[in-house]
N, CA, C and O atoms as a Tinker XYZ file with bonds, in Angstrom:
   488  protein
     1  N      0.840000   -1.167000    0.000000    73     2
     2  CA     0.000000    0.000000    0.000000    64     1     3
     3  C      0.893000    1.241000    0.000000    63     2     4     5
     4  O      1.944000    1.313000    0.637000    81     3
     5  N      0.419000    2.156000   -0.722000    73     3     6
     6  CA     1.378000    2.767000   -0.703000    64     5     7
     7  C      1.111000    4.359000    0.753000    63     6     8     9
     8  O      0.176000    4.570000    1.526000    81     7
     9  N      1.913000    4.822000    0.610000    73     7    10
    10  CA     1.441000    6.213000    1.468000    64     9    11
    11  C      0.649000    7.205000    0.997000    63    10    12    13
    12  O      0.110000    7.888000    1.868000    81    11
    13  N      0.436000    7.465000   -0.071000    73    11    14
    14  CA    -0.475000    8.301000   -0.661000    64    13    15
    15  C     -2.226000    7.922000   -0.604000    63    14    16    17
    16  O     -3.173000    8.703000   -0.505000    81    15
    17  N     -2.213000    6.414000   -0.710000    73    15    18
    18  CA    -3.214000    5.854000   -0.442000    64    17    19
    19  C     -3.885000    6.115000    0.883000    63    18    20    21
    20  O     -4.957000    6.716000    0.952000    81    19
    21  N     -3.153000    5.594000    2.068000    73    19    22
    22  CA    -3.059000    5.643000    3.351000    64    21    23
    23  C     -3.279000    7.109000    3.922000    63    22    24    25
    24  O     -4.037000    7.501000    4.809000    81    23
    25  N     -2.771000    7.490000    3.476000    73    23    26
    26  CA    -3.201000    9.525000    3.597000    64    25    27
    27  C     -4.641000    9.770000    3.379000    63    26    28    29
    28  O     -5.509000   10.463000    3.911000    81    27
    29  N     -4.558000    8.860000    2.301000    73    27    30
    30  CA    -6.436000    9.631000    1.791000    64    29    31
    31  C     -6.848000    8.927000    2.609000    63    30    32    33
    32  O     -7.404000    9.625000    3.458000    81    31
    33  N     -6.914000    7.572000    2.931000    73    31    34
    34  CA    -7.508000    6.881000    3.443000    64    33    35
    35  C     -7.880000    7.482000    5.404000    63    34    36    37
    36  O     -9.003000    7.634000    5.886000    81    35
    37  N     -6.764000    7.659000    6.002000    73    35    38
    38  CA    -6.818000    8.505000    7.310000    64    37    39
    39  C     -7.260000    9.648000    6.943000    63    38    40    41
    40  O     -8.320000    9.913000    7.511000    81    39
    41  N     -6.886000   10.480000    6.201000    73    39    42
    42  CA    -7.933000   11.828000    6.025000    64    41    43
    43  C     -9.504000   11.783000    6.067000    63    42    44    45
    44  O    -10.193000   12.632000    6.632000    81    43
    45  N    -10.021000   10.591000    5.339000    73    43    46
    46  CA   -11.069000   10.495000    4.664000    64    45    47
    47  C    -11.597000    9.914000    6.133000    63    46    48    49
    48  O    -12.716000   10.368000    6.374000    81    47
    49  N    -11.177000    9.170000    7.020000    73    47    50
    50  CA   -11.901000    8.378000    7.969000    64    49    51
    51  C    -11.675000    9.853000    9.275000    63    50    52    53
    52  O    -12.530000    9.954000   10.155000    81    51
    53  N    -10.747000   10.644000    9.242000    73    51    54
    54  CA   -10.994000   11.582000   10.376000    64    53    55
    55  C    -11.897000   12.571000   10.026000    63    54    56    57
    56  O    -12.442000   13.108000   10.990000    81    55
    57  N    -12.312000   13.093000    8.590000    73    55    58
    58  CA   -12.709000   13.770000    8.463000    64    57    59
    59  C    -14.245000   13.188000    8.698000    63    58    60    61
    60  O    -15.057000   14.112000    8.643000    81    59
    61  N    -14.883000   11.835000    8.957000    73    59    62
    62  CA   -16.108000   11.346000    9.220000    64    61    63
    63  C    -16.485000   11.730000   10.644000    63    62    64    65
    64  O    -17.542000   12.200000   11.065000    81    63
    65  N    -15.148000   11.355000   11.404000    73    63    66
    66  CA   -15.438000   11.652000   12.635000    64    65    67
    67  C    -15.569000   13.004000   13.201000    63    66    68    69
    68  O    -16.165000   13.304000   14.236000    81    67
    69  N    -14.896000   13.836000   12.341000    73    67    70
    70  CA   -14.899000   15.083000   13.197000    64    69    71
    71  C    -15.736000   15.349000   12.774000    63    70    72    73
    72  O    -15.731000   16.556000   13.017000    81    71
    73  N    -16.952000   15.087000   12.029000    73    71    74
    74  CA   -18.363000   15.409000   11.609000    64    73    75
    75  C    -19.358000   14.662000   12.806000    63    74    76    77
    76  O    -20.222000   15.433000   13.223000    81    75
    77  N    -19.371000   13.797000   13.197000    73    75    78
    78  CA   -19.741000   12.955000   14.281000    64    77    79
    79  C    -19.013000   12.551000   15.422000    63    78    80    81
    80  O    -18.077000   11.764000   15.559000    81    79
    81  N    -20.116000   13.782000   16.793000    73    79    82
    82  CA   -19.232000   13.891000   18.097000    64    81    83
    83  C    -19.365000   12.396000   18.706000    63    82    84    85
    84  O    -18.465000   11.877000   19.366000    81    83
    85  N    -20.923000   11.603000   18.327000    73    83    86
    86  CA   -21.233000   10.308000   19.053000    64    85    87
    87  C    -20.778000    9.311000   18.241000    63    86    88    89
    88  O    -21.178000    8.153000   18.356000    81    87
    89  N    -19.734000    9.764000   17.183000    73    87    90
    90  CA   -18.861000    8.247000   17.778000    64    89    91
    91  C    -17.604000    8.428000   18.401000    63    90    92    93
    92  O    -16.999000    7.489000   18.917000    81    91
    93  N    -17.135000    9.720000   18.375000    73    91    94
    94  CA   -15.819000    9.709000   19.493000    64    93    95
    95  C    -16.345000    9.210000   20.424000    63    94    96    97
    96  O    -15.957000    8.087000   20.744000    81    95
    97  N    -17.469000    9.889000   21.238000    73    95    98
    98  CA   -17.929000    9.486000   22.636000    64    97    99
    99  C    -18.058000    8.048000   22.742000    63    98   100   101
   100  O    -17.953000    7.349000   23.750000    81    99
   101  N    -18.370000    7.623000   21.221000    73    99   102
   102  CA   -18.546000    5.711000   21.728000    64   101   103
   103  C    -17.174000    5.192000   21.728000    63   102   104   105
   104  O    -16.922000    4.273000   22.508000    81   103
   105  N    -16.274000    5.639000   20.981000    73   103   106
   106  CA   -14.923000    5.290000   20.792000    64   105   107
   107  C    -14.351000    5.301000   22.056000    63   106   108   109
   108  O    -13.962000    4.382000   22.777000    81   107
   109  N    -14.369000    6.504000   22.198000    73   107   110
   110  CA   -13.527000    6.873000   23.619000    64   109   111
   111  C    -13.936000    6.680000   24.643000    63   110   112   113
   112  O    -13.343000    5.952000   25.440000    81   111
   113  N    -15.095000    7.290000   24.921000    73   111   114
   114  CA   -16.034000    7.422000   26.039000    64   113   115
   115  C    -16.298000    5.959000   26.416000    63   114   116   117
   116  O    -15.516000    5.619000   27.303000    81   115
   117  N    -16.852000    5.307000   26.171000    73   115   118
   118  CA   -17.555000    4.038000   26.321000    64   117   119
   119  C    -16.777000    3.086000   26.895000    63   118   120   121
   120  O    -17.407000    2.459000   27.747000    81   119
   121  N    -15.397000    2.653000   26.731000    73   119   122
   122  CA   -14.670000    2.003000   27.189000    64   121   123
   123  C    -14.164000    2.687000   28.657000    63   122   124   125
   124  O    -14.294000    2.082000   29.721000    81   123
   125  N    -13.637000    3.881000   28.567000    73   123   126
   126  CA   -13.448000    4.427000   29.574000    64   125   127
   127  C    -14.819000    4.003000   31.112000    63   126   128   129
   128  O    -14.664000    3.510000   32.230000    81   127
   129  N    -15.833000    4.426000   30.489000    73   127   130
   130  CA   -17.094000    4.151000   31.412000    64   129   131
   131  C    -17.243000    2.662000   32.133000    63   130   132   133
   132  O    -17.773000    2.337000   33.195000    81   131
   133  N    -16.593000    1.936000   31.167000    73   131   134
   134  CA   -17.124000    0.832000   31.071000    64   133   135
   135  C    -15.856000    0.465000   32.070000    63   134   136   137
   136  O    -16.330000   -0.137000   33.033000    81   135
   137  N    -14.847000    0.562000   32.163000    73   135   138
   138  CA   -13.590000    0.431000   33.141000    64   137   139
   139  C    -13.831000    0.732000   34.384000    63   138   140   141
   140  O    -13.925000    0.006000   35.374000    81   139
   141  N    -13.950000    2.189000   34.221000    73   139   142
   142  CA   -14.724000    2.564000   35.695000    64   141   143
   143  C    -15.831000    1.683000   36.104000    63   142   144   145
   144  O    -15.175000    0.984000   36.876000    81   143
   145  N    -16.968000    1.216000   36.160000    73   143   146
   146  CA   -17.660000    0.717000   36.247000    64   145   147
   147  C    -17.136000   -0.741000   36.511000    63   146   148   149
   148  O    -17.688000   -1.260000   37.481000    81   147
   149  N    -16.125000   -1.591000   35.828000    73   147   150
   150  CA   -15.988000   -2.884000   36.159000    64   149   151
   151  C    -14.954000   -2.614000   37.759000    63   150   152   153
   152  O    -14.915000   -3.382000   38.720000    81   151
   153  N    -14.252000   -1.367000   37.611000    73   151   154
   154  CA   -13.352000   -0.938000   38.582000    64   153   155
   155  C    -14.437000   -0.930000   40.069000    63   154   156   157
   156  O    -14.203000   -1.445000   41.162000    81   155
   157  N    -15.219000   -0.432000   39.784000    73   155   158
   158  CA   -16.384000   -0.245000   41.073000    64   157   159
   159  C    -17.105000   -1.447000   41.283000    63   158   160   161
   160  O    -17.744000   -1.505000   42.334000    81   159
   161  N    -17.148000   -2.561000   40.407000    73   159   162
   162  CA   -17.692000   -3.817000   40.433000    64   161   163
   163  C    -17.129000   -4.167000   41.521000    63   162   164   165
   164  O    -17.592000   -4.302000   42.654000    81   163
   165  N    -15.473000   -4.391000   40.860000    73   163   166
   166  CA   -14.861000   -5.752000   41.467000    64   165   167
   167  C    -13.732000   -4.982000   42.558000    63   166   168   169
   168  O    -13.002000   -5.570000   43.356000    81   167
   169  N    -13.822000   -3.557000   42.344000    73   167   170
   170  CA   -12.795000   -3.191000   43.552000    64   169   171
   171  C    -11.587000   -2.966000   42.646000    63   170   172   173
   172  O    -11.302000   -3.625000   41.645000    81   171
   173  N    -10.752000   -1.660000   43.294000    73   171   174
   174  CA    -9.450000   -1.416000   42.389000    64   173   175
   175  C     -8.396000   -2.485000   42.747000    63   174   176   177
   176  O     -7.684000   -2.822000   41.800000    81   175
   177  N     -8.201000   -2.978000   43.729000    73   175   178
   178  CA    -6.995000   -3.841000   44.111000    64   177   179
   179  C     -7.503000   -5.413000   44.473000    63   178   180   181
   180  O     -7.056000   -6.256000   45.250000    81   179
   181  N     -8.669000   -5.403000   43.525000    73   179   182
   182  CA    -9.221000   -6.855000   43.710000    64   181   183
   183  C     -8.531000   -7.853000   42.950000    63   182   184   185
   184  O     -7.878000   -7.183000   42.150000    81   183
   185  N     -8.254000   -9.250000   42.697000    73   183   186
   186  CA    -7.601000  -10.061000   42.147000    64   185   187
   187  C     -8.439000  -10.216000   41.185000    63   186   188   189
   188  O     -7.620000  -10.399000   40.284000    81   187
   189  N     -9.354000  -10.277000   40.727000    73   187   190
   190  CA   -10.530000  -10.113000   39.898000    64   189   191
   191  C    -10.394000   -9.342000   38.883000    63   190   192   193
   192  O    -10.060000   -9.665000   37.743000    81   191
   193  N    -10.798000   -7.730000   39.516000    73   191   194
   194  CA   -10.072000   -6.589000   38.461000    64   193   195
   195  C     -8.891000   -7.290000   38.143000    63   194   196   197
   196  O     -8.866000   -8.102000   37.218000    81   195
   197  N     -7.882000   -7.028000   38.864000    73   195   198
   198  CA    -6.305000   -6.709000   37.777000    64   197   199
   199  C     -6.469000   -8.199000   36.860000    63   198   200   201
   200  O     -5.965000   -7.879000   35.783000    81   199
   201  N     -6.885000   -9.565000   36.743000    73   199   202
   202  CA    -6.704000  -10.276000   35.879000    64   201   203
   203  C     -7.518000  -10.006000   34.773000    63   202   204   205
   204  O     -7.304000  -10.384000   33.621000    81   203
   205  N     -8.772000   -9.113000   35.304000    73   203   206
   206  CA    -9.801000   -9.043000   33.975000    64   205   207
   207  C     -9.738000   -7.593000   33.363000    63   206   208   209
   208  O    -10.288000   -7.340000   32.292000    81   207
   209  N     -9.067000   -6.684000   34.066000    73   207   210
   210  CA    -8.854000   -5.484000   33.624000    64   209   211
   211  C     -8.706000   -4.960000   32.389000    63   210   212   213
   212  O     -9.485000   -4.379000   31.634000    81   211
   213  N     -7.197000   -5.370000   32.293000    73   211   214
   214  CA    -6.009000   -5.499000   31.672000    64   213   215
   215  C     -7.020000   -5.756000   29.986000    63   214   216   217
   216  O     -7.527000   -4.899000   29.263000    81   215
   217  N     -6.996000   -7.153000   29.849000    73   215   218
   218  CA    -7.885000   -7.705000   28.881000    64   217   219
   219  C     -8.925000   -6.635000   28.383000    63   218   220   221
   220  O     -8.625000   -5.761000   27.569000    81   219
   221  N     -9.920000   -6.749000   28.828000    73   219   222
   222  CA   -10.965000   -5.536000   28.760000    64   221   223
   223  C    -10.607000   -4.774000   28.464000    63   222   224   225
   224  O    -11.266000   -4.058000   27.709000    81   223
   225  N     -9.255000   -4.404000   28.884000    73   223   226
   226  CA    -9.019000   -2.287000   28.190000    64   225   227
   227  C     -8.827000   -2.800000   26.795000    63   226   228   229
   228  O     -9.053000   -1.947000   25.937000    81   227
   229  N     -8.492000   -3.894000   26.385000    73   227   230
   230  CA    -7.948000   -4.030000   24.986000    64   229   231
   231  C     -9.120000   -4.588000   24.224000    63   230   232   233
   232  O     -9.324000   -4.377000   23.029000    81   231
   233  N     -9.798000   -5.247000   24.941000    73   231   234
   234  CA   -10.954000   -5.450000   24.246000    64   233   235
   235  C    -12.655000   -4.715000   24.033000    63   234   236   237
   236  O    -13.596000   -5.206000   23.410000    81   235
   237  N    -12.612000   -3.575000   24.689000    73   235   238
   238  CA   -13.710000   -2.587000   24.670000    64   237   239
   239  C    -13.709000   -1.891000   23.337000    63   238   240   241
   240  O    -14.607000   -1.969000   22.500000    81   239
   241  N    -12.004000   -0.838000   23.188000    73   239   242
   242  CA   -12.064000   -0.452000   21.507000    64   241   243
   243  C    -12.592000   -1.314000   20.598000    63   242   244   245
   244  O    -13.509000   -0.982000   19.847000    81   243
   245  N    -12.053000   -2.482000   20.600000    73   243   246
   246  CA   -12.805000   -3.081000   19.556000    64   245   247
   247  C    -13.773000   -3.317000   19.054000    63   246   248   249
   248  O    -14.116000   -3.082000   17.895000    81   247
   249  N    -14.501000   -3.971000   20.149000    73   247   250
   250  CA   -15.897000   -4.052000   20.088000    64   249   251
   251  C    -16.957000   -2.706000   19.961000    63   250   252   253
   252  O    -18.157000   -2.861000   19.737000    81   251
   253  N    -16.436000   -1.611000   20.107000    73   251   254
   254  CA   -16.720000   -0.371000   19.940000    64   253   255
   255  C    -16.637000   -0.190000   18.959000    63   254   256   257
   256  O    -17.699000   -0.054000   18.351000    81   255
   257  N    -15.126000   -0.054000   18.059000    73   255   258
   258  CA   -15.369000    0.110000   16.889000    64   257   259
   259  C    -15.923000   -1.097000   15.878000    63   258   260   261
   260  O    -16.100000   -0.899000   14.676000    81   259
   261  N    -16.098000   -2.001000   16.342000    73   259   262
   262  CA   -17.084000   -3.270000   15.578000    64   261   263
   263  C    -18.614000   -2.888000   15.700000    63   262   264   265
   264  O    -19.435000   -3.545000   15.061000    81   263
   265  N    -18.969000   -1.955000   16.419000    73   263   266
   266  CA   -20.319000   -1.494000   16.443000    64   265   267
   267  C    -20.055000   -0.432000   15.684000    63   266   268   269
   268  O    -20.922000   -0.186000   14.846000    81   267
   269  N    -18.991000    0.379000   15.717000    73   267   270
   270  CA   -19.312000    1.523000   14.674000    64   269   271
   271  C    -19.533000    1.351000   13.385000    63   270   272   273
   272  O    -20.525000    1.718000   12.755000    81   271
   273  N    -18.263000    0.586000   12.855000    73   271   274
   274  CA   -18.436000   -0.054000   11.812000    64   273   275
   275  C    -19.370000   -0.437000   11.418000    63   274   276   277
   276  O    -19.652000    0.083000   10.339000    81   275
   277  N    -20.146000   -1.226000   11.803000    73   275   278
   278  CA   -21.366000   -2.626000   11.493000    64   277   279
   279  C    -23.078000   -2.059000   11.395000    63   278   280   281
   280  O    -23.989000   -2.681000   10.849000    81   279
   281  N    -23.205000   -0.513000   12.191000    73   279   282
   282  CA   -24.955000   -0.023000   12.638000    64   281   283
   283  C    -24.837000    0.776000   11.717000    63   282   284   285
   284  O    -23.697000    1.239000   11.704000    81   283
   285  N    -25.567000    1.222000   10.817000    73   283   286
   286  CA   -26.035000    2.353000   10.067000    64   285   287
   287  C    -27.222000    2.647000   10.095000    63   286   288   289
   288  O    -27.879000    1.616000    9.952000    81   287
   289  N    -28.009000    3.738000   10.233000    73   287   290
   290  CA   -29.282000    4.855000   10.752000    64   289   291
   291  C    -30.027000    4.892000    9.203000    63   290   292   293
   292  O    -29.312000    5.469000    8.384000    81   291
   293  N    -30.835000    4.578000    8.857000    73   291   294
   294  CA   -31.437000    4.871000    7.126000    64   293   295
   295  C    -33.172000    5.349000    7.665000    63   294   296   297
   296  O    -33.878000    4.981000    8.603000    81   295
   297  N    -33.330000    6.160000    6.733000    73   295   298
   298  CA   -34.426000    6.899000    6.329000    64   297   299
   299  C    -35.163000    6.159000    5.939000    63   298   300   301
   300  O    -34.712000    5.807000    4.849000    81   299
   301  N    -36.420000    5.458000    6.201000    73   299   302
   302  CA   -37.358000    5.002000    5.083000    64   301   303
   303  C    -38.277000    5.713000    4.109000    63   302   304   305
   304  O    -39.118000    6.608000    4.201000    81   303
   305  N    -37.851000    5.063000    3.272000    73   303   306
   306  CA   -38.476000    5.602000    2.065000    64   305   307
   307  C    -39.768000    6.853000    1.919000    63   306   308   309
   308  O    -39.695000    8.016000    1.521000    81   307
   309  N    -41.130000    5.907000    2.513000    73   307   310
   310  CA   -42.108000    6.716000    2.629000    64   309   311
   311  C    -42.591000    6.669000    3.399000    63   310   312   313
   312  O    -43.816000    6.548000    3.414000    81   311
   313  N    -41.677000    6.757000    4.672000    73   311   314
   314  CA   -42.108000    7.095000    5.952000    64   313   315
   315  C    -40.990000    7.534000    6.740000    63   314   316   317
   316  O    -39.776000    7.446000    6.553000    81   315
   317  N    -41.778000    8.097000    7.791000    73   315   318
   318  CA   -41.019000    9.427000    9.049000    64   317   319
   319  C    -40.335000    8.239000    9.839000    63   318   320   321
   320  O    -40.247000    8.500000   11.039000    81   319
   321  N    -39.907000    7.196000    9.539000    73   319   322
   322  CA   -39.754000    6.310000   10.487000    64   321   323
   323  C    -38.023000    6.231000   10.768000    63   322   324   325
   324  O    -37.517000    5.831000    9.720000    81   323
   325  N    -37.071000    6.450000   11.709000    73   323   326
   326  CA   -35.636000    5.648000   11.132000    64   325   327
   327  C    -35.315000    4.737000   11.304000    63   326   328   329
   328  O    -35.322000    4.294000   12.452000    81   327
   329  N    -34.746000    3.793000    9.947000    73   327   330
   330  CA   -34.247000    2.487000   10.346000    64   329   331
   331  C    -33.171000    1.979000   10.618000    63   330   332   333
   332  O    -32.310000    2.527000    9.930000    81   331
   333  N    -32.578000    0.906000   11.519000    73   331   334
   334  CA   -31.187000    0.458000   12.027000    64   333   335
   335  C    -30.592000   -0.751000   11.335000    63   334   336   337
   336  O    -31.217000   -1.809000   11.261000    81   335
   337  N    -29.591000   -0.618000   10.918000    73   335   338
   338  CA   -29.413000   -1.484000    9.940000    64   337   339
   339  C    -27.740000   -2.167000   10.612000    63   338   340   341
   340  O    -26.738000   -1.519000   10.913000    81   339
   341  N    -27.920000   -3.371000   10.661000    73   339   342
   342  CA   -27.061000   -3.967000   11.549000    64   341   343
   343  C    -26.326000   -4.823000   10.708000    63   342   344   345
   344  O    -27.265000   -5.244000   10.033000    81   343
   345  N    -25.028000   -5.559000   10.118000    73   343   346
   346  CA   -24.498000   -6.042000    9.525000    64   345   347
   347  C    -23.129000   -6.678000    9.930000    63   346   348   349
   348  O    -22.009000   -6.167000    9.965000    81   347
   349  N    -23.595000   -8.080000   10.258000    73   347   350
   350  CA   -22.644000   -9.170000   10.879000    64   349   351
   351  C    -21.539000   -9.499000    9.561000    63   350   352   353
   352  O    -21.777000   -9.359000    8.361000    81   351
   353  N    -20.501000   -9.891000   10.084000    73   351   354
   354  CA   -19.505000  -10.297000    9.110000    64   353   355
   355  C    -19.418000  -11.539000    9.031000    63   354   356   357
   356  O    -18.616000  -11.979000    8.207000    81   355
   357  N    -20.300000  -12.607000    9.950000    73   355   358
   358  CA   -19.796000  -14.020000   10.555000    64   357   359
   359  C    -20.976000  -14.294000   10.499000    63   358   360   361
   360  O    -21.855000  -13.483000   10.208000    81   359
   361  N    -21.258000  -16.214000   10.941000    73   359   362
   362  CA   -22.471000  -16.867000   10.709000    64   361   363
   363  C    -22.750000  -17.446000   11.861000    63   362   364   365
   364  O    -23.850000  -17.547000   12.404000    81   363
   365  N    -21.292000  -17.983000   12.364000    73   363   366
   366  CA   -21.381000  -18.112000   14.295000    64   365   367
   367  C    -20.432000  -17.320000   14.687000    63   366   368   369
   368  O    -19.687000  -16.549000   14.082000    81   367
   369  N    -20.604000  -17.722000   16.211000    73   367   370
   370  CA   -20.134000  -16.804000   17.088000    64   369   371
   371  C    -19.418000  -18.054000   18.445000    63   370   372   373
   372  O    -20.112000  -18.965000   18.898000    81   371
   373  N    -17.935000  -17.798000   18.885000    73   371   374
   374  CA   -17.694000  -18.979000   19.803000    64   373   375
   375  C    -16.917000  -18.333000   20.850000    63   374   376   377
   376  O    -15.760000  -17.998000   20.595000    81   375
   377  N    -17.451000  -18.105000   22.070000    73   375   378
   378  CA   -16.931000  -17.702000   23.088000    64   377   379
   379  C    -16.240000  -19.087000   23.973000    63   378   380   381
   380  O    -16.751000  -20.196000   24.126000    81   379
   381  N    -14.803000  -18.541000   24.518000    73   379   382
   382  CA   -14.492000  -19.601000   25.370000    64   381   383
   383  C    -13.636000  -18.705000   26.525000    63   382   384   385
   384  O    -12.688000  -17.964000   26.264000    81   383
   385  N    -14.239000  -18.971000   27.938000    73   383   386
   386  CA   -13.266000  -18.415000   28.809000    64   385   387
   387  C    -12.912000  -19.581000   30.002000    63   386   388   389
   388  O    -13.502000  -20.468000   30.618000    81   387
   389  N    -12.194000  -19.264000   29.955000    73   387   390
   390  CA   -10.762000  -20.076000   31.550000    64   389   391
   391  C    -11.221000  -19.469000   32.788000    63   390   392   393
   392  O    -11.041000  -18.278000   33.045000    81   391
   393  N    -11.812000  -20.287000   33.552000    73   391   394
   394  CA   -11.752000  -19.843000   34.697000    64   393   395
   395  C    -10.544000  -19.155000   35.703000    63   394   396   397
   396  O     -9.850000  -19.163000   34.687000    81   395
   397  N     -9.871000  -18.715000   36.485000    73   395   398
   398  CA    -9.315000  -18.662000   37.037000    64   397   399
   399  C     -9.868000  -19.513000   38.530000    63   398   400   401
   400  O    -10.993000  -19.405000   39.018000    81   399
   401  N     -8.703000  -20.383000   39.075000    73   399   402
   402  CA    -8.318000  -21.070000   40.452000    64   401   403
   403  C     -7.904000  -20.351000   41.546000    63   402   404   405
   404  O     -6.879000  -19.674000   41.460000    81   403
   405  N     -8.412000  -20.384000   42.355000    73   403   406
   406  CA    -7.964000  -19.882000   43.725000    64   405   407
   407  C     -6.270000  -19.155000   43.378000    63   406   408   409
   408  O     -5.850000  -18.000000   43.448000    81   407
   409  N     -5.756000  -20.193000   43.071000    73   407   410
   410  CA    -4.198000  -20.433000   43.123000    64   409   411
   411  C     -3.885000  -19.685000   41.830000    63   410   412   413
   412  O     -2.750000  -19.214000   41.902000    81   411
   413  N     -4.402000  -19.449000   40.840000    73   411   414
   414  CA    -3.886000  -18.421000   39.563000    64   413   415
   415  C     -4.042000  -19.298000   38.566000    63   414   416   417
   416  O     -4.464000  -18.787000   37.528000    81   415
   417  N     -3.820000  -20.577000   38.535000    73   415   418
   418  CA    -3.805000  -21.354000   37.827000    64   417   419
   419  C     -5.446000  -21.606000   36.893000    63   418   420   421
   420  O     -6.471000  -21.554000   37.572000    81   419
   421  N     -5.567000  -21.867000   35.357000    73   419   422
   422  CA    -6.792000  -21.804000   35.144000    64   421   423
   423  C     -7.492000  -23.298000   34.909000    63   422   424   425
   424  O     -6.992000  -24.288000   34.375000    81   423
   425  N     -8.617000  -23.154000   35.399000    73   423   426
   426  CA    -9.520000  -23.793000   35.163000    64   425   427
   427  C    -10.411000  -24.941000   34.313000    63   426   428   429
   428  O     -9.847000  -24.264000   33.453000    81   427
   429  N    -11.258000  -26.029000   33.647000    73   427   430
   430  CA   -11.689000  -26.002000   32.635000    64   429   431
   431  C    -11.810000  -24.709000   31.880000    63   430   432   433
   432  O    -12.020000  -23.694000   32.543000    81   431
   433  N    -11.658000  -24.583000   30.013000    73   431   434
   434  CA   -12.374000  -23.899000   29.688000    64   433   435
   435  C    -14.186000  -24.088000   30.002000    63   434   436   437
   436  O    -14.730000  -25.078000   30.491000    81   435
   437  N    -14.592000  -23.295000   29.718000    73   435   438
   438  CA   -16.174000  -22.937000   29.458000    64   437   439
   439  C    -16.855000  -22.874000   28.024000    63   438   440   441
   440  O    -17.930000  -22.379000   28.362000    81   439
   441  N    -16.917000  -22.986000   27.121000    73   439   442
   442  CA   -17.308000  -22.544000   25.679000    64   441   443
   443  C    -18.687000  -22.386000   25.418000    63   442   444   445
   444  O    -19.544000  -23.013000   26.040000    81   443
   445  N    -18.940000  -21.556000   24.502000    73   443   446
   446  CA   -20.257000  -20.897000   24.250000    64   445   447
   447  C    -20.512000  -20.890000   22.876000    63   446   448   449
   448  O    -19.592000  -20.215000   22.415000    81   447
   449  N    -21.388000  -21.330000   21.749000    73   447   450
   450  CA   -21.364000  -20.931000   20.401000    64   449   451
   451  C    -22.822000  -20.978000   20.196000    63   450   452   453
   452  O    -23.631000  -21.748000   20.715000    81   451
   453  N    -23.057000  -19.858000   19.204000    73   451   454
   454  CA   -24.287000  -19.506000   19.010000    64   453   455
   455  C    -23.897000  -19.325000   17.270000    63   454   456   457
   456  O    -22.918000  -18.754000   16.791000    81   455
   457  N    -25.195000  -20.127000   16.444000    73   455   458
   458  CA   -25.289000  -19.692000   14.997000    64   457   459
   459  C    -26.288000  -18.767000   14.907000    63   458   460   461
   460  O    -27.473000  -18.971000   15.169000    81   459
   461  N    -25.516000  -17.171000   14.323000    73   459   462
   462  CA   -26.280000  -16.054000   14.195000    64   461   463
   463  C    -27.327000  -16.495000   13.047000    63   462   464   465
   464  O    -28.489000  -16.157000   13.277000    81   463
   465  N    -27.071000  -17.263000   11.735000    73   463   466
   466  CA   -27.532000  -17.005000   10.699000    64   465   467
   467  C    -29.256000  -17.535000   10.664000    63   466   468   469
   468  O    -30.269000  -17.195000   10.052000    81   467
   469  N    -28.768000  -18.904000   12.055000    73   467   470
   470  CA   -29.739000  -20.519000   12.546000    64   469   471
   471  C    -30.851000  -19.489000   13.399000    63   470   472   473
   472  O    -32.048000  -19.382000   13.129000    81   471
   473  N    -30.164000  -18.819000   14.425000    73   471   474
   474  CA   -30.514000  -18.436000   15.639000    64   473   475
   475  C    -30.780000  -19.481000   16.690000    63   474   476   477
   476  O    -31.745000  -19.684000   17.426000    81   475
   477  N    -29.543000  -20.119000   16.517000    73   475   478
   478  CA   -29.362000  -20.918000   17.223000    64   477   479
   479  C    -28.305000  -21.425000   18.266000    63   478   480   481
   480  O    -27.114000  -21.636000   18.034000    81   479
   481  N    -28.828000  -21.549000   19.213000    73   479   482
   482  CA   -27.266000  -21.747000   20.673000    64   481   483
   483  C    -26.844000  -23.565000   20.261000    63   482   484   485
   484  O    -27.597000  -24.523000   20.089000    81   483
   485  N    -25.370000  -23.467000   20.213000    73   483   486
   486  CA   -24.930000  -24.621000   20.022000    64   485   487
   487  C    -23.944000  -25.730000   20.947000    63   486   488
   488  O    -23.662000  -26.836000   20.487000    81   487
């Protein structure tokens, strides 16, 4: 890719945002909130927080900007109505988390999979 590309390309994506304050606020804002909030859950110097913290700060942007990306707001046609238009990239979905042990050490996994396309838990 070259740099000239990449220029337009960052120009073209800041210049969206600085047109739209609510998605900085979801960008930025949202994760931040969302920290605080797990921080007041589980306590700042809880063993809890600091293993799930950490993770979470890295995984909130994303999922933030995977919602920005993915929702678009449309007008209907011949009506006052607005519509939300939501657009998955995937057909399932497979969550798996590790418990943590008393001792630090982890756990069985847990796993979770759901087919978006089925609507179905698997």
């Amino acid at each position: 890719m070259s740099v000239r590309i990449t220029r337009a390309v960052a120009l073209r994506v800041l210049g969206q945002l600085r047109r739209d304050p609510r998605t900085i606020a979801l960008i930025v804002g949202v994760p931040c909130v969302l920290m605080v909030l797990l921080q007041q859950l589980f306590g700042r110097s809880s063993p809890v927080f600091q293993s799930v913290g950490t993770p979470m700060l890295g995984l909130f942007p994303f999922i933030t900007m995977f919602l920005v990306t993915s929702v678009t707001m449309n007008g209907h046609g011949s009506e006052d109505r607005l519509t939300e238009n939501v657009t998955l990239n995937f057909a399932k979905f497979k969550q798996e988390y590790v418990p943590q042990k008393p001792d630090g050490s982890g756990d069985a996994a847990i796993e979770g999979t759901f087919h978006i396309a089925k609507n179905l838990k698997m």
